[in-house]
N, C-alpha and C positions, 0 to 999 in steps of 0.2 A: 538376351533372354526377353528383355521389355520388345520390345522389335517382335521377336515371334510370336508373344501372349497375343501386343496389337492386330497382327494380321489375322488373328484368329474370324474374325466376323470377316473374312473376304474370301472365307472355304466355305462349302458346301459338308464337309466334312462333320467339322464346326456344330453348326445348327442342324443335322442331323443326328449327332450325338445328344445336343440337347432335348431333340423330339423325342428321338426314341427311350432315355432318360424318363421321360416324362411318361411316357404310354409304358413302360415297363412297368411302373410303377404305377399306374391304373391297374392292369394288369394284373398285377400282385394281390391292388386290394380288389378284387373282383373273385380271384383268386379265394382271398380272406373271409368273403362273403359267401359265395357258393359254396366254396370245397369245407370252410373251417365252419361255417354257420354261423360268423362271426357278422350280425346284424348292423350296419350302419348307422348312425342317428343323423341329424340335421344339421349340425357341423361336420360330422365326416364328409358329408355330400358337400359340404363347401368348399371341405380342403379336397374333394376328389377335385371338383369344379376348378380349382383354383392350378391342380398339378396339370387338367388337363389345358387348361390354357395355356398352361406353358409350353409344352408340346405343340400347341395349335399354332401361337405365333412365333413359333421356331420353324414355320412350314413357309413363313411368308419371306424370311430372308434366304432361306433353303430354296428358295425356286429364283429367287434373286439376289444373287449374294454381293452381287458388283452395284448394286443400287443404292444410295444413301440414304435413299425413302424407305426402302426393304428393312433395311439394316436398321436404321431409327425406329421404325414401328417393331422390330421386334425385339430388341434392345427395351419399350418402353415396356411393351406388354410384359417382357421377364419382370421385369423390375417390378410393376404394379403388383403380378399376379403373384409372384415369389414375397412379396412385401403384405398381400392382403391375405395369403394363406399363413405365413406367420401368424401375425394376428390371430386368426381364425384358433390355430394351434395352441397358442398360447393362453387363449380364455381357455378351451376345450380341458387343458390342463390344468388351469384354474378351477376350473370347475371340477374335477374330479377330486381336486385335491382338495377341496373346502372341506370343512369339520361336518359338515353331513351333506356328502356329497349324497346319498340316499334321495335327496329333498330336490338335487339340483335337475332343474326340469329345463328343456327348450322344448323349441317347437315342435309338431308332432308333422308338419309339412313346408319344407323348404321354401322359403318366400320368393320364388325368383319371380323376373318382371312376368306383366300379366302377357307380353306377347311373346313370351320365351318360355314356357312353362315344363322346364326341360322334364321334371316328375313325373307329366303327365303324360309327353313322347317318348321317352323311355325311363319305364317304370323300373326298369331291369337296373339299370345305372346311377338313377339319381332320386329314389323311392328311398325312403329313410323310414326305418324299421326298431330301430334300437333307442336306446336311451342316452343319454349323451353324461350320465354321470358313472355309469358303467367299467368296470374296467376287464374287459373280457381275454386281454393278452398283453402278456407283458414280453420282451426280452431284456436281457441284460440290466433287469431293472426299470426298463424305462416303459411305457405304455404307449400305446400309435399315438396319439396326440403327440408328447415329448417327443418322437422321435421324426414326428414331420415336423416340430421346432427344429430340429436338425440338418432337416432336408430343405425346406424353404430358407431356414437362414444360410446356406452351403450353395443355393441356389442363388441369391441376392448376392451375395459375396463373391460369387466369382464373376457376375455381370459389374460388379462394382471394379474389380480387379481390371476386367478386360477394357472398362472404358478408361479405370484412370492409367492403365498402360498406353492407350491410343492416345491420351491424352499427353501422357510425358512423350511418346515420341513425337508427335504433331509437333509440341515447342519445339524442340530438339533443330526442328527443322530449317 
């Protein structure tokens, strides 16, 4: 079983499930925002920012999957990007949940670097419109913040699983 997790980063298979993973779930909140009128704020755009990088550097070992440079770069990028959308989530729901979250205010325009200004290329995607102490959907109890806690940490965990499987088998060896 350790043996077939490990080989996983040597499919194609593999890291295209992770991409598309990731672009579904853009997808979704695109979805959330157009169809539901459910308005983004400037953490949602982070954690969009953050799922779609996941997807993006799942394209790099996806086109080279036999490559240990492929496979490392996208292996780091999951990790970063699954570990800094956490984060991101986890204030978000901090924030919501404070004793006046009324009050709990972020930015009103997403701070990305000044040579990237992705808000300003497409406004459609990464324009933040909403309020970030707002809770405008919930399921099962839980609100989209709580629930991409769920996704980024489900996302970090299983890159954590796959390398320390590579790793017990490697010894093994």
């Amino acid at each position: 079983m350790l043996s077939r997790i490990a080989a996983l980063p040597h499919q194609r298979g593999a890291w295209a499930l992770l991409a598309a993973s990731s672009f579904i779930l853009v997808a979704v909140a695109l979805y959330f925002q157009y169809q539901m009128e459910l308005e983004p704020c400037v953490k949602c755009i982070y954690q969009r920012v953050a799922v779609l990088a996941i997807g993006l550097v799942a394209l790099i070992p996806l086109v080279a999957p036999s490559s240990a440079v492929a496979r490392s770069l996208g292996f780091a990028g999951w990790l970063v990007a699954a570990g800094w959308g956490y984060l991101i989530a986890a204030d978000h729901s901090a924030m919501q949940q404070a004793a006046n979250a009324f009050f709990s205010v972020c930015d009103g325009v997403p701070a990305f670097p000044d040579f990237m200004p992705l808000h300003e290329w497409f406004p459609g995607l990464f324009e933040a419109r909403g309020l970030c102490g707002d809770i405008n959907w919930e399921f099962m109890s839980l609100s989209m913040p709580e629930w991409l806690q769920i996704i980024f940490a489900s996302y970090f965990v299983t890159a954590l699983l796959v390398l320390v499987c590579r790793l017990a088998c490697y010894r093994k060896l």
